[in-house]
C-alpha positions as CSV (number, residue, x, y, z in Angstrom):
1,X,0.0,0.0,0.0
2,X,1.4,3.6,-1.4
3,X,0.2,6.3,0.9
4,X,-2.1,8.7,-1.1
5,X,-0.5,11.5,1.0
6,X,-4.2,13.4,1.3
7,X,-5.7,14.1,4.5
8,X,-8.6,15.9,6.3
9,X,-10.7,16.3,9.1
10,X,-14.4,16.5,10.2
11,X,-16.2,19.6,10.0
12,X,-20.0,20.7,11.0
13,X,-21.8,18.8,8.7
14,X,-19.0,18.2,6.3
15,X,-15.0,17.4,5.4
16,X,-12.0,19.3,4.8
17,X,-9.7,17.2,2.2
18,X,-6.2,18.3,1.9
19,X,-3.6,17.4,-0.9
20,X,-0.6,19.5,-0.8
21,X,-1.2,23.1,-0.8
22,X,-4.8,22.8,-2.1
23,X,-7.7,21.9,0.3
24,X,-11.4,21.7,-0.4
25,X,-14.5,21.9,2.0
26,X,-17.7,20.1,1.5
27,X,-20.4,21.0,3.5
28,X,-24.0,19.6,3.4
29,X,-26.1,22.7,3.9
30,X,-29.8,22.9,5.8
31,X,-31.3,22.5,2.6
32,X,-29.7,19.1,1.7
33,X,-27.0,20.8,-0.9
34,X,-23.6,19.5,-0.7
35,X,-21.3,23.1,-1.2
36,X,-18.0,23.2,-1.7
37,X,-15.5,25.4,-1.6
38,X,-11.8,24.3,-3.3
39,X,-8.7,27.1,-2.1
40,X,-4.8,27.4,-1.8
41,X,-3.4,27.1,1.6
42,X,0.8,27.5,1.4
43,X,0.4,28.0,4.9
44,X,3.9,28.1,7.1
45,X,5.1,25.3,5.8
46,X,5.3,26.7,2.4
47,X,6.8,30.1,3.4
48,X,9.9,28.1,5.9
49,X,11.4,26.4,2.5
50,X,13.5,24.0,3.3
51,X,13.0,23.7,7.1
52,X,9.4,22.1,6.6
53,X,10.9,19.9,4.2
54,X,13.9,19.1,7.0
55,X,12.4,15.4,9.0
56,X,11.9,15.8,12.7
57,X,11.8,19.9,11.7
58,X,8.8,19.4,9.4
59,X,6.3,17.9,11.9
60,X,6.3,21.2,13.9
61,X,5.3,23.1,10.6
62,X,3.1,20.4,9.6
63,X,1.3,20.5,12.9
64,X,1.1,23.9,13.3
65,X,-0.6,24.1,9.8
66,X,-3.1,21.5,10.6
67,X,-4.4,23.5,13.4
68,X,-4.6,26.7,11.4
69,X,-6.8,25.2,8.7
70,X,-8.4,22.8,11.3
71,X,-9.8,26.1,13.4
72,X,-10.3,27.8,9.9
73,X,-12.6,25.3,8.2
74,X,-14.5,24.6,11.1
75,X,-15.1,28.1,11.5
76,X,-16.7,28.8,7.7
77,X,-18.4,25.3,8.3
78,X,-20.6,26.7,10.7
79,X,-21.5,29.7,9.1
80,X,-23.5,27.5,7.1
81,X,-26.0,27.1,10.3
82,X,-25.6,30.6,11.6
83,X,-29.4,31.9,11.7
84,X,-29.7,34.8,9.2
85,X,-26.2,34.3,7.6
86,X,-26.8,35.2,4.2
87,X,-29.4,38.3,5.1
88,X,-26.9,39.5,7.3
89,X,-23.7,39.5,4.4
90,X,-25.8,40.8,1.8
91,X,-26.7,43.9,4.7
92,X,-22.9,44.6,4.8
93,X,-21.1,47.2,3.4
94,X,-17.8,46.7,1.7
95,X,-16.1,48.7,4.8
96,X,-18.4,46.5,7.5
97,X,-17.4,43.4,6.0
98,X,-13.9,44.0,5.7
99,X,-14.1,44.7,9.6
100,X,-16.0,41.6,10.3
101,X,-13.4,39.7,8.2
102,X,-11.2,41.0,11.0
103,X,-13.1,40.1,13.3
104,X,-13.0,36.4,12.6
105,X,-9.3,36.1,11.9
106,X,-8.5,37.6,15.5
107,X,-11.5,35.1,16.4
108,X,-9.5,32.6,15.3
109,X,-6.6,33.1,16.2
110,X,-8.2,33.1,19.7
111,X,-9.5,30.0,19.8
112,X,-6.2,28.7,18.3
113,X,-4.2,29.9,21.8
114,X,-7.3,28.4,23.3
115,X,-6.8,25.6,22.7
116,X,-2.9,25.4,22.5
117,X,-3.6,26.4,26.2
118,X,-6.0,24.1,27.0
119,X,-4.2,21.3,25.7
120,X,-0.6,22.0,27.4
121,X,-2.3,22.5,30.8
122,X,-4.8,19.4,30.7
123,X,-2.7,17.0,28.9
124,X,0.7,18.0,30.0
125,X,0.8,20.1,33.3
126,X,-2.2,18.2,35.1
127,X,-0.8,14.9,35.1
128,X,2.4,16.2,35.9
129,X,1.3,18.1,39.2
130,X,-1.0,14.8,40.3
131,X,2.2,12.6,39.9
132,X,4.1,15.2,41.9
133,X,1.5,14.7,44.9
134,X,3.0,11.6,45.2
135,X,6.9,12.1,45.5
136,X,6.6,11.4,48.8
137,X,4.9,8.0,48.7
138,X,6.9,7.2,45.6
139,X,10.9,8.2,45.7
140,X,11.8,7.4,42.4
141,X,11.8,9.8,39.9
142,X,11.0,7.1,36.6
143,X,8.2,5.4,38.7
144,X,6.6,8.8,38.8
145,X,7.3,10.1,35.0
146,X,5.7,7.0,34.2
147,X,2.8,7.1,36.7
148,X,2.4,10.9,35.0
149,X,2.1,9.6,31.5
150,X,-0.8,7.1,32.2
151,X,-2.3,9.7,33.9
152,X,-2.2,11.7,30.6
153,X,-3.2,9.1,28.5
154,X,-6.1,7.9,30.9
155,X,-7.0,11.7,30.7
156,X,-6.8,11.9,27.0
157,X,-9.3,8.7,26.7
158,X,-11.5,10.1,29.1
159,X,-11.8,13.4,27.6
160,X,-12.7,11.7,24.3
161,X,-14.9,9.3,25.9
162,X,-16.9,12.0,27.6
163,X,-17.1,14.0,24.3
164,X,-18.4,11.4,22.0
165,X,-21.4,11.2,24.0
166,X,-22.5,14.7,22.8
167,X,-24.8,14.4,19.8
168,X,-23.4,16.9,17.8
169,X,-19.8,15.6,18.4
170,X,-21.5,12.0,17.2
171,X,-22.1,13.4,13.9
172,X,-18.8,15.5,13.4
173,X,-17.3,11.4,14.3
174,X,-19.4,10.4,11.6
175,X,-18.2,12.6,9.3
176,X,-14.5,11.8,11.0
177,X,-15.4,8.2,10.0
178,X,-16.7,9.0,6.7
179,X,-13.0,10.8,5.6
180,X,-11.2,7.3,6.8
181,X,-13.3,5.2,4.5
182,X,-12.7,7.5,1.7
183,X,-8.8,7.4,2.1
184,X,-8.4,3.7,2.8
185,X,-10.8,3.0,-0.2
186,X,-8.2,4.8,-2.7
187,X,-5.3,3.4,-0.4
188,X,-7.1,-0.4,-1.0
189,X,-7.6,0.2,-4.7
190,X,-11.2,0.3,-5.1
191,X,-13.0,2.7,-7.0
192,X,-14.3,5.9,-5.0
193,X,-18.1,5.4,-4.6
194,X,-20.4,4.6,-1.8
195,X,-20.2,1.0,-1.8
196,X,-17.0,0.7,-1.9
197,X,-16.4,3.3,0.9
198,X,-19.2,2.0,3.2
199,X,-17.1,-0.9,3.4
200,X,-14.0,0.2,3.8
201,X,-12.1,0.4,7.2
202,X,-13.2,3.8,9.6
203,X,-9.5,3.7,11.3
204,X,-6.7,4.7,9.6
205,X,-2.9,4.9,10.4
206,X,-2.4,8.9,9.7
207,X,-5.0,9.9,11.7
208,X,-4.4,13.2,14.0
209,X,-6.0,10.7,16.8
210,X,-3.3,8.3,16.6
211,X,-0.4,11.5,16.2
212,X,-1.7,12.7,19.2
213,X,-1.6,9.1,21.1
214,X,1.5,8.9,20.1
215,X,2.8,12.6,21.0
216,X,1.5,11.4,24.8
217,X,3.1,8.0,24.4
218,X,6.9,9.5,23.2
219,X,6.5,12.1,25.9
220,X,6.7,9.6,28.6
221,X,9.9,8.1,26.6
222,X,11.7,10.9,26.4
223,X,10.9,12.6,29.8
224,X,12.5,9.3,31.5
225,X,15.5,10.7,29.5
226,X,16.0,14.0,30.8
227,X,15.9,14.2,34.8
228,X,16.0,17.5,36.2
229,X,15.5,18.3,39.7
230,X,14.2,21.9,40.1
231,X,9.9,21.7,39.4
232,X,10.0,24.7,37.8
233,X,12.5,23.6,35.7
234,X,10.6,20.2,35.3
235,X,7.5,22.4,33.9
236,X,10.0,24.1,31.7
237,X,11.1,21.0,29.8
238,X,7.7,19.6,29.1
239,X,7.1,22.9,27.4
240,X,10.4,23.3,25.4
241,X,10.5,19.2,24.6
242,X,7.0,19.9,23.1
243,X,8.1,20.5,19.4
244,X,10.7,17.6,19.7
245,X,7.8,15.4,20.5
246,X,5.6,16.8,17.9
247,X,8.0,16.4,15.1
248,X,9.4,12.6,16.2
249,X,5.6,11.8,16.2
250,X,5.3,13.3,13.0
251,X,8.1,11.4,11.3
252,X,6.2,8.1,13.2
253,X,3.2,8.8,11.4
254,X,4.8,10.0,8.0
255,X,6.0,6.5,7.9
256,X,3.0,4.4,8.5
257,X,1.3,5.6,5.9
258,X,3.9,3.9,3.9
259,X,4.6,0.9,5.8
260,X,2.9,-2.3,6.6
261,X,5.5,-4.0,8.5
262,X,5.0,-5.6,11.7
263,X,7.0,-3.4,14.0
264,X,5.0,-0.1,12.3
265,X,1.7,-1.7,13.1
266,X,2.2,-2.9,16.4
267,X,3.3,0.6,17.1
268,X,-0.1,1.8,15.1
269,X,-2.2,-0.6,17.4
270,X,-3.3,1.8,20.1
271,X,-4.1,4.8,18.0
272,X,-6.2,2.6,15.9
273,X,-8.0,1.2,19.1
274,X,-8.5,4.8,20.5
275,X,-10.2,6.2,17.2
276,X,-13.1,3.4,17.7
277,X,-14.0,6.8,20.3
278,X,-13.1,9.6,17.4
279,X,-15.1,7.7,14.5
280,X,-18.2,6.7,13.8
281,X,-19.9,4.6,11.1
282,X,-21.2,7.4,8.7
283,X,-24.6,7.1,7.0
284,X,-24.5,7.4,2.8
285,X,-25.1,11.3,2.9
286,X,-22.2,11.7,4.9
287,X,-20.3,9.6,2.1
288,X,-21.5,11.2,-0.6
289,X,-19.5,14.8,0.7
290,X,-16.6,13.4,1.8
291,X,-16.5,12.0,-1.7
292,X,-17.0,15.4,-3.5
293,X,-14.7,16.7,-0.9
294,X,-11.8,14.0,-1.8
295,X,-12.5,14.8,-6.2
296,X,-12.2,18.8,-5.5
297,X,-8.5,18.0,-4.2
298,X,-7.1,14.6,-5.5
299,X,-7.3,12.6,-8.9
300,X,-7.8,9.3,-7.2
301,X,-8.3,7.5,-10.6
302,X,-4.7,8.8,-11.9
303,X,-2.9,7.4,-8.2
304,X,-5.0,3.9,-8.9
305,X,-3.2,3.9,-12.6
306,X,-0.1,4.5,-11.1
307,X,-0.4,2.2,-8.2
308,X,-2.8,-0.8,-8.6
């Protein structure tokens, strides 16, 4: 298996595609029409040149990207459902609209530190300060880093656990599901319709479930590597060994897309088994966009030519 190299994510009531620098969103809209919307994203990969392009550099641009046009497309997804949209754009001036496109991009970039925040202090610093409640109880310092990362992966599966019991979260994991089958479908050969994608696997090895598995698995590896003694500077190195993380996780991932050997998927096993929580069986609507969302962005007739 040749990886196609595309990738997405779920949106409200739709899928982002990506393939390369181009991306397309397909959205079904209140009224049953599938829209979508096909753009160029260089993003800061393209404008670093050769350091995106550098391995174990590359994943920290690549990841960084991913949120940007994660938050982005989620964002014009749910215009879609915003009471009164359309009355309300044509209402605009060109000067109010221009402010209000202002608006949004300093929205976004909110909820981007948002959730950069978030994520540091509930996945990192949490189960870091809980395992430190126990350094007198438990001496040693490895014991402790290790007790620390199953408290962040037992955090990380309970947070998603929790989540995927909110309705409209189920639907976004049916759409989540929906962008699996499509890839593996193309990745298996088969021609891109709904048969063939209903039947295709919902769990694939590139997903940002199993990345982010595996970011909370190498940090345990690497922070039995470095032992420092100071807390604050304990807090420190979690932070700054963030990027390293992110970009060995990265290079994990990159390869697993391209690999079925034995060591690779043993290594793929537990991000698989976690995105039974982040995907959902889709129903045929939801199939139907993801596969105009895949054809905006990616000649998956040309790659079967090439490879099949």
């Amino acid at each position: 298996m040749k990886s196609s190299e595309i990738g997405g994510q779920a949106v409200i009531e739709g899928i982002m595609m990506r393939n390369g620098d181009e991306y397309a969103v397909a959205v079904r809209k209140p009224d049953g029409e599938i829209h979508v919307k096909t753009e160029h994203y260089e993003g800061i990969s393209g404008k670093c040149g050769i350091l995106s392009k550098i391995p174990f550099i590359r994943g920290i641009f690549k990841f960084a990207d991913s949120m940007v046009l994660g938050i982005r497309t989620l964002m014009y997804s749910a215009e879609f459902f915003e009471e009164d949209e359309e009355e309300q754009k044509k209402e605009l001036t060109a000067k109010e609209q221009e402010k209000k496109e202002k608006q949004d991009a300093w929205a976004m970039r909110g909820m981007l530190a948002f959730s950069l925040v978030f994520a540091v202090v509930i996945f990192m610093m949490v189960p870091y300060f809980l395992s430190s409640l126990f350094k007198n109880i438990i001496p040693s310092y490895e014991i402790r880093t290790l007790l620390e990362g199953v408290v962040r992966i037992l955090i990380f599966i309970l947070y998603l656990a929790l989540i995927s019991r909110m309705e409209d979260i189920q639907r976004t994991f049916m759409y989540h599901g929906a962008e699996h089958k499509c890839i593996n479908c193309i990745e298996h050969g088969m021609e891109l319709n709904v048969e063939n994608v209903r039947k295709s696997s919902r769990q694939h090895k590139r997903c940002g479930t199993s990345f982010l598995f595996l970011v909370l698995a190498i940090s345990i590896i690497l922070l039995l590597l470095i032992h420092v003694d100071s807390m604050g500077m304990r807090v420190v190195v979690r932070l700054l060994l963030l990027p390293v993380i992110a970009g060995i996780s990265y290079e994990i991932l990159h390869l697993a897309g391209d690999s079925d050997g034995a060591l690779i998927n043993l290594v793929s096993k537990p991000g698989l088994a976690i995105q039974k929580l982040t995907t959902k069986e889709p129903d045929d609507s939801m199939i139907e966009v993801a596969i105009q969302a895949v054809e905006a962005v990616f000649d998956w007739r040309d790659y079967e030519r090439k490879n099949f």
